[in-house]
N, C-alpha and C positions, 0 to 999 in steps of 0.2 A: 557253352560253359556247363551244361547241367546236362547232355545228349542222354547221361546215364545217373539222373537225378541227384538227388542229395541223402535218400535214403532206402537202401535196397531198390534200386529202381526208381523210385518214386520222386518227383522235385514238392518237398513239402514247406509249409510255410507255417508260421506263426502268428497270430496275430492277439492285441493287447492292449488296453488305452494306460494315457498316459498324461499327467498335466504338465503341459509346457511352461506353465507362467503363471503366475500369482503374483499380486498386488490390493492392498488399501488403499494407494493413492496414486498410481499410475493405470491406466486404461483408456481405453479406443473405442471404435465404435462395433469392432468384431469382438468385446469382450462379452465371457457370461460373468452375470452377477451372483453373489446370492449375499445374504445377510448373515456376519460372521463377527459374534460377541459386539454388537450394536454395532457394526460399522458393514459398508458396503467393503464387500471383498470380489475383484476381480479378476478374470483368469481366463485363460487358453485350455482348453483338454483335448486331446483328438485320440485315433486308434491308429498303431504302426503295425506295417506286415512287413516280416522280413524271412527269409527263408533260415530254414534249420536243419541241421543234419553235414553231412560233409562238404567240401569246398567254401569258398569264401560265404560270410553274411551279408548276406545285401538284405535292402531295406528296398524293397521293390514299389513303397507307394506309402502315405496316409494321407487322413483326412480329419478335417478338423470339426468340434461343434461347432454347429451354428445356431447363432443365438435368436431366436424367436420360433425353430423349425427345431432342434434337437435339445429333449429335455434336458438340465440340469442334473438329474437324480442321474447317479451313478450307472445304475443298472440298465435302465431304460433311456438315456441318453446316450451309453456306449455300444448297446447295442443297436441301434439306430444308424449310429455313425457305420459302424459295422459293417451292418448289412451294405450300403451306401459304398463302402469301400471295395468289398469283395466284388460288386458289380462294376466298377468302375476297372476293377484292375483285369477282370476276366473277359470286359469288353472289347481291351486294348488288348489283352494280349493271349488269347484264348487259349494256346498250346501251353503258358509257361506254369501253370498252379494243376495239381494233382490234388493233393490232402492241404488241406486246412485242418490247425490246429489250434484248440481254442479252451481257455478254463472254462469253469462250472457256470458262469454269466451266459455261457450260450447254451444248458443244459436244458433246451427247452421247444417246443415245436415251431415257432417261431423263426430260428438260427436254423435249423435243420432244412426244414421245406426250403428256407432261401436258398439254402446251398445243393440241393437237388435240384432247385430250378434254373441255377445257375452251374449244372452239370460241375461239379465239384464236391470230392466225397469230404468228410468231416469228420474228426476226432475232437471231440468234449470230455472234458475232467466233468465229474460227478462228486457231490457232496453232499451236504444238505440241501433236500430238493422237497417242493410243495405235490410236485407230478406225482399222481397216483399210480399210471403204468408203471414209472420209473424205483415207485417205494415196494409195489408189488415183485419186479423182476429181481432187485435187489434181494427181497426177502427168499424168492424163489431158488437163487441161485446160492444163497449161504448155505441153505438146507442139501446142494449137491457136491459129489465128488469132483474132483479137481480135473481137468481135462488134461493140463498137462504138470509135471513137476521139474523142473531144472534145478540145478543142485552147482552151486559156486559161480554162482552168476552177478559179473559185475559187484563184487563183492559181498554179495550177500549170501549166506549158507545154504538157502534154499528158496525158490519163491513159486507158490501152490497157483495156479491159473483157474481161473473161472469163469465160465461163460452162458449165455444164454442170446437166443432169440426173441423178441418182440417187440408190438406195435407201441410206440410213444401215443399217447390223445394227441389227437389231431396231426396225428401221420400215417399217411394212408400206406407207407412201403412200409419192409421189415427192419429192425433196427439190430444191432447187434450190443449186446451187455458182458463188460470181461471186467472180473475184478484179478490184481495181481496182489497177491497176499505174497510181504516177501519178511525171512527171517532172517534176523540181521546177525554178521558175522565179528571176530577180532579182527583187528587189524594186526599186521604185523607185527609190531611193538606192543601186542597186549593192549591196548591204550581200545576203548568203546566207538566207535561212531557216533556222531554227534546226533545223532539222529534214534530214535526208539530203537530196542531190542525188535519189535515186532510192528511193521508197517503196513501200509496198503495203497495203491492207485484203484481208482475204479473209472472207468471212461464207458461211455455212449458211443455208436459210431455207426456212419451209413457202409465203411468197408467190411462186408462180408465175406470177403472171399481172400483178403488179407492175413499173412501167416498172424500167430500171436507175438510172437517174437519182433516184426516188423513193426507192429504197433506200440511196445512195448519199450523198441528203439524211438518212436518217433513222441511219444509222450514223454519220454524222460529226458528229451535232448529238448522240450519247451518246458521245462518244472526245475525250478532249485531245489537243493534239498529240506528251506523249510516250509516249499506247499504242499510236500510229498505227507498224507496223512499216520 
């Protein structure tokens, strides 16, 4: 189904958590809890991977928290499950995952090393971030000229490309920094897009040798238009 991927080549995938279940007064012995306006609140959360890009969505695998082993807290509980997923799915099926793609929750050395170790490159949304490499490169790279510019792209008037090389803390390979500055156009009817005059994506990524434009495809086919900054 995929011989010739899902994006330029590539078979890329998504992945995301999500709560399945919630309850005050129903739960099992697989629930988490936590304490929510003085009542016990219980629920299911887990992370889904499904492929993106053209031909059908499949949902190629998830996994769910587990309650005593995967924290509760948002961030550190989904990435947990995360990681635990990506390994489970690249065990079984080693040829079928290319790029993983992932918000800013995996913006960090942690997600990354996993996914070099598990021979799978990775595309991370950037936002606000604590990483010092990551507030350096950013600043580094505002202060340069655009590498590439496209002009009526995907509906926007123009959008400036920006990019850099460097080491994230605590990763020992080179990482790659693209921010996509894009300026937004009319629509047909005169009528704004719903979305700023003036946006931005920025992403982290282990593919270095990926066009911009590939990447550029493969982040905007896992982003609606209100997580686009």
């Amino acid at each position: 189904m995929y011989d010739k991927g899902t994006i330029d080549g590539y078979t890329v995938t998504a992945m995301d958590g999500t709560k399945f279940f919630g309850s005050n007064k129903k739960k099992c012995t697989d629930c988490l809890t936590i304490e929510k306006d003085g009542k016990t609140h219980s629920f299911h959360s887990g992370v889904v991977m499904s492929t993106i890009g053209e031909g059908p969505t499949l949902v190629l695998d998830f996994d769910m928290y587990k309650p005593g082993e995967d924290s509760t807290d948002k961030d550190e509980g989904e990435l947990s499950v995360a990681k635990r997923l990506l390994s489970e799915v690249v065990s079984r099926q080693r040829n079928v995952i290319d790029i993983v793609v992932y918000d800013a929750l995996a913006c960090n050395s942690v997600w990354i090393n996993h996914c070099i170790s598990n021979q799978v490159d990775t595309v991370v949304r950037v936002k606000k971030n604590n990483n010092n490499s990551v507030k350096e490169v950013k600043k580094k790279t505002n202060k340069m000229e655009p590498v590439e510019v496209w002009v009526d792209e995907n509906g926007y008037k123009e959008i400036k490309v920006y990019e850099s090389l460097f080491y994230m803390d605590n990763v020992e390979r080179n990482l790659r920094y693209v921010k996509y500055a894009m300026k937004d156009n009319n629509n047909a009817d005169g009528r704004r897009r719903q979305l700023s005059a003036r946006t931005q994506i920025m992403i982290v990524t282990t593919c270095l040798k990926l066009s911009l434009k590939s990447i550029y495809k493969m982040i905007r086919a896992s982003t609606t238009p209100q997580e686009i900054q």
